[in-house]
Short mmCIF file of the C-alpha atoms (twelve columns), coordinates in Angstrom:
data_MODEL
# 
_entry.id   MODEL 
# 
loop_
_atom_site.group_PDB 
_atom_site.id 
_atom_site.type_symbol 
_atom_site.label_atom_id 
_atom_site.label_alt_id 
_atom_site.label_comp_id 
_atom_site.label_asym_id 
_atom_site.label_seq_id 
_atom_site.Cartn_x 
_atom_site.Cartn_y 
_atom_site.Cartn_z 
_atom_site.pdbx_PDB_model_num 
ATOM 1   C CA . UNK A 1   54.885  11.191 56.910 1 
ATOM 2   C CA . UNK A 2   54.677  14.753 57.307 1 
ATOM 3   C CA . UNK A 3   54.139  17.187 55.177 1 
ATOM 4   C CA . UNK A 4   57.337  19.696 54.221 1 
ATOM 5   C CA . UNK A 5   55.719  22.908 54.673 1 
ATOM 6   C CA . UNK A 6   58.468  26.320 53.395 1 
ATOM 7   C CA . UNK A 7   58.368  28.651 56.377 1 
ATOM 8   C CA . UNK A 8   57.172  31.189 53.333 1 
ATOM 9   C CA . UNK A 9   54.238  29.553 52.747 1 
ATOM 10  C CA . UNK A 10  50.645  29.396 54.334 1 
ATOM 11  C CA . UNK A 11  50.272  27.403 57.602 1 
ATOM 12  C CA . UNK A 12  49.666  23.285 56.947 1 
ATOM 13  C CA . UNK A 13  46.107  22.409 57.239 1 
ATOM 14  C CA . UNK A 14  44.940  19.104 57.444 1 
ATOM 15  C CA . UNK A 15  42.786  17.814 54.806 1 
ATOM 16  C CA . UNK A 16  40.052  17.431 57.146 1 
ATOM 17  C CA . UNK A 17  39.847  21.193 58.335 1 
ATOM 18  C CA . UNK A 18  40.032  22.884 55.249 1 
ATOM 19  C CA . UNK A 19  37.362  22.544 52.408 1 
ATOM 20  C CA . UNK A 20  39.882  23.757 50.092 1 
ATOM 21  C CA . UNK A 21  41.043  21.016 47.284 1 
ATOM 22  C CA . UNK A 22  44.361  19.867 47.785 1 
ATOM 23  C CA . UNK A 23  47.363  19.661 45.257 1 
ATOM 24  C CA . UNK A 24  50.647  17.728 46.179 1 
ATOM 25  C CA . UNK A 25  54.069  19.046 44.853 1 
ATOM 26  C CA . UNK A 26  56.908  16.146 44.648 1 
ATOM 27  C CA . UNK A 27  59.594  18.508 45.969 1 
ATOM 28  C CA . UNK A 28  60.460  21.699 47.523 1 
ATOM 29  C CA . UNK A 29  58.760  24.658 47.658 1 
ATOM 30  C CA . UNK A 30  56.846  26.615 44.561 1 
ATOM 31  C CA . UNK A 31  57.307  29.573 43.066 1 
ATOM 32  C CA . UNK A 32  55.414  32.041 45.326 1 
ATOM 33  C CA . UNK A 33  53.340  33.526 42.070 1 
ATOM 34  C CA . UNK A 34  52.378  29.715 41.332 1 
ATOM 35  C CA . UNK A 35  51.038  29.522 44.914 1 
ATOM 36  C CA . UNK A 36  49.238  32.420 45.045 1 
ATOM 37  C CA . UNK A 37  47.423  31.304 41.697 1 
ATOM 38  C CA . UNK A 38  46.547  28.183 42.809 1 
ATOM 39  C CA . UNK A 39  45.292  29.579 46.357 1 
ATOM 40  C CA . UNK A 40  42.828  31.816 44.524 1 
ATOM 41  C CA . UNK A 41  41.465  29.131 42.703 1 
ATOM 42  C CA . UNK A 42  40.471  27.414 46.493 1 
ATOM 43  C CA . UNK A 43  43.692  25.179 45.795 1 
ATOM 44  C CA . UNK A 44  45.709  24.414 48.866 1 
ATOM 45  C CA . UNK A 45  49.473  23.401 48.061 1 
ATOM 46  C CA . UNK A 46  50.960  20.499 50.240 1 
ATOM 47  C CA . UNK A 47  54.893  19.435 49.888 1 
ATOM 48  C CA . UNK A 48  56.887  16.106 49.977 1 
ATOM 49  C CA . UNK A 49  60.783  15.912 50.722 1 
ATOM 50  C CA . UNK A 50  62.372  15.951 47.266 1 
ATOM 51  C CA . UNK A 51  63.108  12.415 46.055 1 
ATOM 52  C CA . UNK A 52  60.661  10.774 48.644 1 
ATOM 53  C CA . UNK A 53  59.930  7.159  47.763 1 
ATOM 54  C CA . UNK A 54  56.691  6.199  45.582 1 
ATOM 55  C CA . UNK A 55  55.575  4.828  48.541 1 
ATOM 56  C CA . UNK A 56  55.681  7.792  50.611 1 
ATOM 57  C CA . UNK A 57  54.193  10.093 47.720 1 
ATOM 58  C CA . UNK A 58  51.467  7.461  47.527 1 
ATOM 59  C CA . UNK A 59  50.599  7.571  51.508 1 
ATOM 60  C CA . UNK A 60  50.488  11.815 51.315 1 
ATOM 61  C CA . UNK A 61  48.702  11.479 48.403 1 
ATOM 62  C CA . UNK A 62  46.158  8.745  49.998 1 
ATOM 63  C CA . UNK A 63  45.758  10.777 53.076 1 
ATOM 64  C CA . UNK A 64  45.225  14.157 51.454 1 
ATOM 65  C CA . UNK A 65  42.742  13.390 49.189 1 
ATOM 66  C CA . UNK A 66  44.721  15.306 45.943 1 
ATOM 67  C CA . UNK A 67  42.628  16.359 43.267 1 
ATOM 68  C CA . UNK A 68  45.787  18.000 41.802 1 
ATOM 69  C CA . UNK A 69  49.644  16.445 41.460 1 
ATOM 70  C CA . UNK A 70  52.900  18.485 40.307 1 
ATOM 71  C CA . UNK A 71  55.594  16.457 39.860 1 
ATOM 72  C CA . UNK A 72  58.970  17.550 40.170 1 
ATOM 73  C CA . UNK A 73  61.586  14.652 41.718 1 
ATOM 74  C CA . UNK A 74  61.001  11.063 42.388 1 
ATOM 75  C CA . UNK A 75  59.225  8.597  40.787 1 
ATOM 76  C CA . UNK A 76  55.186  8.780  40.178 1 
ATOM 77  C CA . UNK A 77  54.324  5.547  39.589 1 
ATOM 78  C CA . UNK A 78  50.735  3.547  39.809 1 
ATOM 79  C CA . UNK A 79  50.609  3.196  43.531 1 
ATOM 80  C CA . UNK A 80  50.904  7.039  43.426 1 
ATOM 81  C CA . UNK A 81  48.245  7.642  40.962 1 
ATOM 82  C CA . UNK A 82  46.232  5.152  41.769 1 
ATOM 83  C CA . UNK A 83  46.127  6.653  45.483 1 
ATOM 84  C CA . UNK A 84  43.891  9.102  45.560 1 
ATOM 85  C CA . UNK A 85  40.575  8.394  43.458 1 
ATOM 86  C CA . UNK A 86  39.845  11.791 43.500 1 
ATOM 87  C CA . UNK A 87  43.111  12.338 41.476 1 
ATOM 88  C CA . UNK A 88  41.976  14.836 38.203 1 
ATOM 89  C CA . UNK A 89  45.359  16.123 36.728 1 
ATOM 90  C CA . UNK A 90  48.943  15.769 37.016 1 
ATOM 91  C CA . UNK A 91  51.395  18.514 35.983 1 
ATOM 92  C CA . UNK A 92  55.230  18.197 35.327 1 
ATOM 93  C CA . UNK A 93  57.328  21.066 36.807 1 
ATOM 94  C CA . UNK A 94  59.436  20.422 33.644 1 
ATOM 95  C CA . UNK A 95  59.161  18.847 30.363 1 
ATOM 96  C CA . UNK A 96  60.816  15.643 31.297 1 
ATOM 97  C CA . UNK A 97  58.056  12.601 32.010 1 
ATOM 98  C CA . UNK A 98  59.885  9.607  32.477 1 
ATOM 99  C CA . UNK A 99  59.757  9.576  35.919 1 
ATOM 100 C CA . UNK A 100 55.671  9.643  35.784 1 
ATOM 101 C CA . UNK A 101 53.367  5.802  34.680 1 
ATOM 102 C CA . UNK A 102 51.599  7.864  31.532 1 
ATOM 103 C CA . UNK A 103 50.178  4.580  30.740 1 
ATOM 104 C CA . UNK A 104 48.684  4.248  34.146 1 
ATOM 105 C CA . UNK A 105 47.674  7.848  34.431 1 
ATOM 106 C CA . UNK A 106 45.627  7.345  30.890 1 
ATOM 107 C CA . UNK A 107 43.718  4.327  32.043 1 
ATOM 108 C CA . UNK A 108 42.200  6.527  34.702 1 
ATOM 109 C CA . UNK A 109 41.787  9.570  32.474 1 
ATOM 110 C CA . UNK A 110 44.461  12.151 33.661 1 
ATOM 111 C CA . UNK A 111 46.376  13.390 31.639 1 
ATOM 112 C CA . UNK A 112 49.875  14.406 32.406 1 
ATOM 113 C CA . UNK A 113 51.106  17.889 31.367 1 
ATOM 114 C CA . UNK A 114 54.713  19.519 30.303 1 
ATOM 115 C CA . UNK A 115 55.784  22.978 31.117 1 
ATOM 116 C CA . UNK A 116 57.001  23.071 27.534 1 
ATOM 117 C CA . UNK A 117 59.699  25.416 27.145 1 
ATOM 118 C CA . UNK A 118 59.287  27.039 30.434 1 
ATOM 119 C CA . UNK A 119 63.340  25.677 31.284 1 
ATOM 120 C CA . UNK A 120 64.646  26.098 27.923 1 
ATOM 121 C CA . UNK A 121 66.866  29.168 27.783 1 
ATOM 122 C CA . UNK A 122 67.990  27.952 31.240 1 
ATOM 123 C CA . UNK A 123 68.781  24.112 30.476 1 
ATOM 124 C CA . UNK A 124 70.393  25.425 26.908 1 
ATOM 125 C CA . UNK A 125 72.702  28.264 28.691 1 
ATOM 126 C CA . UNK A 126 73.899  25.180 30.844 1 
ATOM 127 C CA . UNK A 127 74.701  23.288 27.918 1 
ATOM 128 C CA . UNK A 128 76.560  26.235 26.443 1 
ATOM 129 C CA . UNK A 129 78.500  26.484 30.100 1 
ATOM 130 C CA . UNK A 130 79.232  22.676 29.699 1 
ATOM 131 C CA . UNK A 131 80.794  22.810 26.015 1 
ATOM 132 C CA . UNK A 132 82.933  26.153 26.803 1 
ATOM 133 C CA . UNK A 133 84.284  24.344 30.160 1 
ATOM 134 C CA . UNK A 134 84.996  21.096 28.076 1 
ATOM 135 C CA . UNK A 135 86.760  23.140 25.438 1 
ATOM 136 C CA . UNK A 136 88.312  25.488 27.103 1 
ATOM 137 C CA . UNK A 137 89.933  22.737 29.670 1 
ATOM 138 C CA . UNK A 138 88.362  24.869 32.581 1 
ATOM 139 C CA . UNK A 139 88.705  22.683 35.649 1 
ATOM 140 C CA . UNK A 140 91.702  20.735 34.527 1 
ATOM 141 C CA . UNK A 141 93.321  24.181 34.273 1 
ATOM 142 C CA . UNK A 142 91.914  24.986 37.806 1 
ATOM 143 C CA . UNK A 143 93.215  22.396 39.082 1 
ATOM 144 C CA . UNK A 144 96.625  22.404 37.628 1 
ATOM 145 C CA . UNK A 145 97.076  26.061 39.025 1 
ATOM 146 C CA . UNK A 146 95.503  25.614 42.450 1 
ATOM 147 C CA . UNK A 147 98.032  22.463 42.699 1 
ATOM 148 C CA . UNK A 148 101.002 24.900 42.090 1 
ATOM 149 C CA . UNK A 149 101.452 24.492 38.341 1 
ATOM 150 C CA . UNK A 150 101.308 27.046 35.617 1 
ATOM 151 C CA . UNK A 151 100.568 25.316 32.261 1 
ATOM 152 C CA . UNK A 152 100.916 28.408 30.132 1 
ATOM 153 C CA . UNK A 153 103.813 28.012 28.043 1 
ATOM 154 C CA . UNK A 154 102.898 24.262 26.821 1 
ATOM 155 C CA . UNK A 155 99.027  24.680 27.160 1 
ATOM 156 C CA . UNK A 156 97.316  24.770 23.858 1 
ATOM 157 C CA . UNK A 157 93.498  25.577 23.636 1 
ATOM 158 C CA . UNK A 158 90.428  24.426 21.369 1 
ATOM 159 C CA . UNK A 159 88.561  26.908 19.209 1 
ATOM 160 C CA . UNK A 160 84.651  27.223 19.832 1 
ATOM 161 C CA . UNK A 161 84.381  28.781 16.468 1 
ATOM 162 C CA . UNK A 162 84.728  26.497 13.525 1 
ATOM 163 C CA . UNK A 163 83.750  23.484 15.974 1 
ATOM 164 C CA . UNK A 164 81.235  21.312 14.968 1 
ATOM 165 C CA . UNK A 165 78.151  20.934 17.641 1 
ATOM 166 C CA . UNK A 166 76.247  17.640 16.740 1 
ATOM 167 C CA . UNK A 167 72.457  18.034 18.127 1 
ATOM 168 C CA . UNK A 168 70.549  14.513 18.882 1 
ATOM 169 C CA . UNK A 169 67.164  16.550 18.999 1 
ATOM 170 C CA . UNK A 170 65.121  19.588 18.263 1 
ATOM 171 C CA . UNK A 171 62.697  20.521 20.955 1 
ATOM 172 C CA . UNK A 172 63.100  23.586 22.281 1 
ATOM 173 C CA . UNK A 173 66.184  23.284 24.364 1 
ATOM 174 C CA . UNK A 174 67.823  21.990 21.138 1 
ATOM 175 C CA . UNK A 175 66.730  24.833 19.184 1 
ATOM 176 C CA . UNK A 176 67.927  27.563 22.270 1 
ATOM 177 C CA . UNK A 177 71.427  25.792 22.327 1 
ATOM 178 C CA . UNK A 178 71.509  25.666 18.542 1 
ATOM 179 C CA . UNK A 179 70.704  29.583 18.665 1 
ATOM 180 C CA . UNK A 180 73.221  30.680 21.330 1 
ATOM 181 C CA . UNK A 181 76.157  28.468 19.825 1 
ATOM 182 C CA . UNK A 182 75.771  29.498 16.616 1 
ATOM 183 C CA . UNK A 183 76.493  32.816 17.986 1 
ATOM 184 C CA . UNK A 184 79.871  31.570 19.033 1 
ATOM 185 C CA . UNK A 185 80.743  30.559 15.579 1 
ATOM 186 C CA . UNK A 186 79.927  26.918 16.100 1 
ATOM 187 C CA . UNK A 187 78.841  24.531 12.959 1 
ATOM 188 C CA . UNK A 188 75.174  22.872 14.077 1 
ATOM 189 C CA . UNK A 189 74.353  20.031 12.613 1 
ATOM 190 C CA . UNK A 190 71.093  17.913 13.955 1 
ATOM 191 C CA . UNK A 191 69.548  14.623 13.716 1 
ATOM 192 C CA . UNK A 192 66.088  14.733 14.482 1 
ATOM 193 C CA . UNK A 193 63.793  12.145 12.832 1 
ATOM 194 C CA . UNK A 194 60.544  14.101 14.224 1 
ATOM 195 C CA . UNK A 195 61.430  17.553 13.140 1 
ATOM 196 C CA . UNK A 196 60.170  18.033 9.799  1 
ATOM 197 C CA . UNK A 197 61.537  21.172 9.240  1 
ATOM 198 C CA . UNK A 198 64.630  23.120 10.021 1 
ATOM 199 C CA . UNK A 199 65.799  26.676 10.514 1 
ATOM 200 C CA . UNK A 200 68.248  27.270 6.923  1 
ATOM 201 C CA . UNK A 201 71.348  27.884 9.033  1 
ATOM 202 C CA . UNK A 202 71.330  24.598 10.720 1 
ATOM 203 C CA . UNK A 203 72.189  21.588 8.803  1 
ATOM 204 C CA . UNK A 204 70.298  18.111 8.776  1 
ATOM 205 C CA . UNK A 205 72.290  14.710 9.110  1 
ATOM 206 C CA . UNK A 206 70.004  11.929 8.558  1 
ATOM 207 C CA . UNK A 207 72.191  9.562  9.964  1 
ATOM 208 C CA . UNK A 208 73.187  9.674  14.119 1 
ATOM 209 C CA . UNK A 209 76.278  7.567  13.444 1 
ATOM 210 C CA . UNK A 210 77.221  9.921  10.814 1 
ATOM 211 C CA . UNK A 211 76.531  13.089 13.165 1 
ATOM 212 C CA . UNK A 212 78.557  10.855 15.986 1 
ATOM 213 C CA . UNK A 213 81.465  10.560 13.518 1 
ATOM 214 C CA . UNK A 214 81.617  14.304 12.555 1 
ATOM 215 C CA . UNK A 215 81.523  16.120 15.489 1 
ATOM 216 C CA . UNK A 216 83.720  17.468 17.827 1 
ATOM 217 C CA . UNK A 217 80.599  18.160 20.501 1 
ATOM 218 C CA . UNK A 218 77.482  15.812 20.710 1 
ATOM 219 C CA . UNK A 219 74.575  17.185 22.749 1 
ATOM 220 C CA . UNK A 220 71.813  15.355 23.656 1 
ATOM 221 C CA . UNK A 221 68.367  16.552 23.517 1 
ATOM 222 C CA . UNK A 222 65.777  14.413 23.363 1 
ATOM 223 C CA . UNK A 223 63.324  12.433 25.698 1 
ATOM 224 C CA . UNK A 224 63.788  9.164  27.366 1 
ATOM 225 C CA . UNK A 225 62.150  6.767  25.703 1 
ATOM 226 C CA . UNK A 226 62.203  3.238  24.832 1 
ATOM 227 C CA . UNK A 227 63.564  4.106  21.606 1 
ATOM 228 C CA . UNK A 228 66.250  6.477  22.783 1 
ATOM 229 C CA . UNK A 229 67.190  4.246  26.649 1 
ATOM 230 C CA . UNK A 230 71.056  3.834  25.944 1 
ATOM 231 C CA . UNK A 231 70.670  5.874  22.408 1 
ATOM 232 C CA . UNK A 232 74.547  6.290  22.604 1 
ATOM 233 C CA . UNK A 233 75.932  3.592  23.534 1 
ATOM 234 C CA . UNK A 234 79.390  1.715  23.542 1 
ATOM 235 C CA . UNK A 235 79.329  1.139  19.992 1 
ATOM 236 C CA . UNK A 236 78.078  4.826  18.813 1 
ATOM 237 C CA . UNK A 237 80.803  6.207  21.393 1 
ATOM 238 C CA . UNK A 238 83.997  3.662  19.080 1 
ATOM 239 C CA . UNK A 239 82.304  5.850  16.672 1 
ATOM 240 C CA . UNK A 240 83.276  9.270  18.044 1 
ATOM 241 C CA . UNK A 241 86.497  11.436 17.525 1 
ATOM 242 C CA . UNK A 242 88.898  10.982 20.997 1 
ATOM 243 C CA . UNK A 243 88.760  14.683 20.715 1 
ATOM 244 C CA . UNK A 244 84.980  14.679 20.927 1 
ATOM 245 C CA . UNK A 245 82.896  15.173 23.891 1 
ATOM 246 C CA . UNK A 246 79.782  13.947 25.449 1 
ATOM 247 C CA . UNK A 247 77.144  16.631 27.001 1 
ATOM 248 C CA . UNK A 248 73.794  15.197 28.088 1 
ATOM 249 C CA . UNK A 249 71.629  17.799 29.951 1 
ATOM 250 C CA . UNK A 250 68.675  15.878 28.704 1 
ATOM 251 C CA . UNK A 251 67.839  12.667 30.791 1 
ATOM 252 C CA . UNK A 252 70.506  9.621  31.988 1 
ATOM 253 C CA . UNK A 253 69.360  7.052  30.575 1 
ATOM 254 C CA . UNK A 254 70.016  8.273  27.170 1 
ATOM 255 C CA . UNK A 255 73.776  7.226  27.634 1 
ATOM 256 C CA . UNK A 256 75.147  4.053  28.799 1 
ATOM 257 C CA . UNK A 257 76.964  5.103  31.474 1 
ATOM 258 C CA . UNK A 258 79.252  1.613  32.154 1 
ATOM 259 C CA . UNK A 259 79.770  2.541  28.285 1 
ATOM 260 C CA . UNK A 260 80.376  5.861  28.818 1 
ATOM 261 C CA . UNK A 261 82.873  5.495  31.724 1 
ATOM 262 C CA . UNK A 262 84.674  2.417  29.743 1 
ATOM 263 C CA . UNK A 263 85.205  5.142  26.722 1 
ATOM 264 C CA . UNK A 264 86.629  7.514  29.237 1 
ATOM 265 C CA . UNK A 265 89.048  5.572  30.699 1 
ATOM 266 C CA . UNK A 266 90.347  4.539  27.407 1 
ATOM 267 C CA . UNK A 267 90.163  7.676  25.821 1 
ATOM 268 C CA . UNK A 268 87.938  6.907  23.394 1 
ATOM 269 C CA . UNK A 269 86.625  9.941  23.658 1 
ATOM 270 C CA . UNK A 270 88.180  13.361 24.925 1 
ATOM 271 C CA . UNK A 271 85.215  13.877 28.136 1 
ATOM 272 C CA . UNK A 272 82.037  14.484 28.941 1 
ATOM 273 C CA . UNK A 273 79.769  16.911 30.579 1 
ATOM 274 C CA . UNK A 274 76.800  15.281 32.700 1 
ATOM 275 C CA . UNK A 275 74.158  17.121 34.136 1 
ATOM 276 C CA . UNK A 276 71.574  14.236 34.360 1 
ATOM 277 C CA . UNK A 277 72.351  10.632 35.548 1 
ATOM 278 C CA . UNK A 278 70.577  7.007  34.758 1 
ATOM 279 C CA . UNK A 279 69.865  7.024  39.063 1 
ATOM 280 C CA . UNK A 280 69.074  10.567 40.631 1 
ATOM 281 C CA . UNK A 281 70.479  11.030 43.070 1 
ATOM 282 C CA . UNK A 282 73.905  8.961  41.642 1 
ATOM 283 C CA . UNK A 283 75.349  6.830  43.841 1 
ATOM 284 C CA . UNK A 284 78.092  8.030  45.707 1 
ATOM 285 C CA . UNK A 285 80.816  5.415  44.698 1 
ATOM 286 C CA . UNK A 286 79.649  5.652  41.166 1 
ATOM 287 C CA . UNK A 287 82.418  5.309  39.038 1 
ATOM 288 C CA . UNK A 288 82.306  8.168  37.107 1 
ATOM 289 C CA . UNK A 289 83.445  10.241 40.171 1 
ATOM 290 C CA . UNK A 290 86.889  9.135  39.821 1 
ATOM 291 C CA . UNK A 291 87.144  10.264 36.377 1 
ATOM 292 C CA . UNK A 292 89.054  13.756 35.283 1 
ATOM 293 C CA . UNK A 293 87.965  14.307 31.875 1 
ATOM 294 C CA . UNK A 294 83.941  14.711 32.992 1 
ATOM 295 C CA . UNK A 295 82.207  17.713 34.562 1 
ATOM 296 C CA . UNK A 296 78.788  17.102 36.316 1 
ATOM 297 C CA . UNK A 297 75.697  19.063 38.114 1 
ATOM 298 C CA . UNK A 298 73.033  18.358 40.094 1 
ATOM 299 C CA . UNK A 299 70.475  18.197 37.210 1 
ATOM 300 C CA . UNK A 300 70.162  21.960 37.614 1 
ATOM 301 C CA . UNK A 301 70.377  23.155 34.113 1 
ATOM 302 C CA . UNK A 302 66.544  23.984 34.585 1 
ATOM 303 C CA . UNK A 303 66.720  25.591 37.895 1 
ATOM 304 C CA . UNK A 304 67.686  29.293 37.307 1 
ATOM 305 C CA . UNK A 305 65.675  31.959 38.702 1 
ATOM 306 C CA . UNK A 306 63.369  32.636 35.333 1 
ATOM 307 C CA . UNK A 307 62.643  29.005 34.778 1 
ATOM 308 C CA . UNK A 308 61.787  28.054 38.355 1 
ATOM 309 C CA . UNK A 309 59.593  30.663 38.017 1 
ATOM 310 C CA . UNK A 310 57.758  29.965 34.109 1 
ATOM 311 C CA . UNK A 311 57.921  26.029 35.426 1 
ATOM 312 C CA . UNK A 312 55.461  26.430 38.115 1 
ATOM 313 C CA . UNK A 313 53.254  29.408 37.102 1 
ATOM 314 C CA . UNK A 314 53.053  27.024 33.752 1 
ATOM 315 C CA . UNK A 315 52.387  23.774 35.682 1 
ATOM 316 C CA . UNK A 316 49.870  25.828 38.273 1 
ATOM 317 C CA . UNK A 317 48.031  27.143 35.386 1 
ATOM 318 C CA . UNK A 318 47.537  23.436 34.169 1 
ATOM 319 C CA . UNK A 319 46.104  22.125 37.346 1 
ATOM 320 C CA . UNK A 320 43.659  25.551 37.670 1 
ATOM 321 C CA . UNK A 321 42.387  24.501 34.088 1 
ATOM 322 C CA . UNK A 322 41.509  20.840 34.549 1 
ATOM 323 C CA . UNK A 323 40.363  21.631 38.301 1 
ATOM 324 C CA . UNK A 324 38.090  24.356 36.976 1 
ATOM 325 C CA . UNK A 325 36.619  22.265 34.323 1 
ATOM 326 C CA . UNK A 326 38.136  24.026 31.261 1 
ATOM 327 C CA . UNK A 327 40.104  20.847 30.386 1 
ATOM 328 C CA . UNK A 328 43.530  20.444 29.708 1 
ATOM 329 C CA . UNK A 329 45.592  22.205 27.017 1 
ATOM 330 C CA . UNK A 330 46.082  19.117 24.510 1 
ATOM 331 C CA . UNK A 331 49.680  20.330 23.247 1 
ATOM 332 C CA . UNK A 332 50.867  19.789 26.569 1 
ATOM 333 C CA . UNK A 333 49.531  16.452 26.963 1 
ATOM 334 C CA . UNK A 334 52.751  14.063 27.477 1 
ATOM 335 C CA . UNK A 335 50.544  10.550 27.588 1 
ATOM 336 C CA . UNK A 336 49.303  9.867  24.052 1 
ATOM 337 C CA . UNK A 337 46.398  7.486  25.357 1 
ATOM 338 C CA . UNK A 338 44.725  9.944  27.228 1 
ATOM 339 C CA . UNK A 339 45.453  12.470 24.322 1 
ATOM 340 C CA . UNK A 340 43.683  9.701  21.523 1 
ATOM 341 C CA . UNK A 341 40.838  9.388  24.179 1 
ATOM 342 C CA . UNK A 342 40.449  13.154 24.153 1 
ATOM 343 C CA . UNK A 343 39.848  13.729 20.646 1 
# 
């Protein structure tokens, strides 16, 4: 497998002819101000197509000897971890760790580290985007016109202000979109177990199905864990107003997405606005394609300009301080056995 060099960036070396220690990126290329840190720290970046199979990542990872590993697409599991023993540190471009074995990265003492809130401004402005183009009946509209129509005289719009934004998490995306939609006159509510305190202007609801009842926007905000895999489900969507709507910028497998696309159809609910999916990429005869009440992207809500940027100078600054011996920075540590072993 080769590795995909950018034209922008250094000439490929092979591990043999360069003394330098090598760190793997799971995608395309970094931010140039991430490379250049790691390059003065004797760190020589190598690439892998974006989504490349674990098997593939293992094999580059095998043959390069990688000290250092930042993850951004495809699936880091034990074979990749496993496949380099001189393997120190791995470093999400991202918050987001469900794609990365923390368990197995633990049992060989490396931890796993979050950009935290590098992406957040970005991912919560795509939210924002999301809700306004639900709302607002963007694309339908688009549609309708482009087709010939002109809906004006029997079109009636939704308010953003005075519409209540249900928040299933706090982190700092949740607190970003919570900030920006509160500007639009929106009513946040949150559910947040883990969050012992909130700002006063945002209220607490104790109860999801409650918040699902309530709410004429649920966004979705928290990891993907075992606890929250399928968190909304068919029975919390029955629970929903069939005016509500569905935005998950947070990861796919929070939502049931049969469920989802049964509650669609049927009009339990009003739509949806996906930028994440259970399978990334989705596959192309998924059924939610053929649905007009959803709007989807690419899982880019992280990737403007700014955050590209904060994600890799943050995850580069990770690898320099494990590599270098000044140990990782324990907020940031995503696997809790490594971070119980640490202290």
């Amino acid at each position: 497998m080769l590795v995909n060099q950018p034209e922008e960036a250094a000439p490929m070396v092979t591990a043999q002819s360069d003394q330098r220690r090598a760190v793997l990126i799971t995608g395309s290329a970094l931010a140039g101000e991430a490379v250049a840190a790691l390059e003065a720290h004797c760190l020589q970046t190598y690439y892998c197509p974006p989504y490349a199979s674990s098997d593939d990542i293992a094999k580059l990872a095998a043959e390069l000897q990688i000290e250092g590993l930042i993850v951004r697409q495809g699936q880091v599991n034990e074979a990749v971890i496993g496949a380099s023993p001189r393997l120190k540190v791995i470093a999400k471009h991202g918050t987001g760790v469900d794609n990365i074995d923390l368990e197995a990265a633990a049992q060989r003492g490396i931890p796993v580290l979050r950009a935290l809130g590098a992406n957040a401004r970005s991912v919560a402005e795509h939210t924002i985007a999301l809700m306004i183009a639900l709302l607002k009946d963007i694309v339908p509209l688009d549609r309708a016109v482009k087709g010939g129509e002109w809906p004006k005289a029997s079109y009636v719009g939704r308010d953003l202000a005075g519409a209540k934004l249900g928040l299933v998490g706090f982190g700092a995306i949740g607190q970003e979109v919570a900030t920006l939609s509160r500007a639009l006159g929106m009513i946040v509510t949150v559910f947040d177990p883990y969050t012992p305190e909130l700002p006063q202007e945002v209220r607490r609801e104790t109860d999801l199905d409650t918040l699902l009842e309530t709410s004429d926007i649920v966004s979705l905000h928290c990891p993907l864990t075992a606890e929250t895999r399928h968190l909304i489900n068919a029975e919390r969507l029955d629970r929903m107003k069939p005016s509500a709507f569905v935005v998950n910028t947070a990861r796919g497998g929070i939502t049931d997405e049969d469920a989802l696309v049964k509650a669609l159809r049927s009009g339990t609910i009003a739509g949806a606005g996906l930028d994440s999916f259970a399978e990334e990429p989705p596959p192309k005869d998924s059924p939610l394609w053929s649905l007009p009440n959803i709007i989807v992207t690419p899982h880019t809500g992280g990737a403007a300009k700014g955050a590209m940027r904060a994600m890799a100078e943050t995850a580069a600054r990770h690898i320099i301080s494990v590599l270098d011996g000044d140990g990782p920075d324990l907020k940031s540590v995503a696997n809790p056995a490594f971070q119980a072993a640490a202290r």
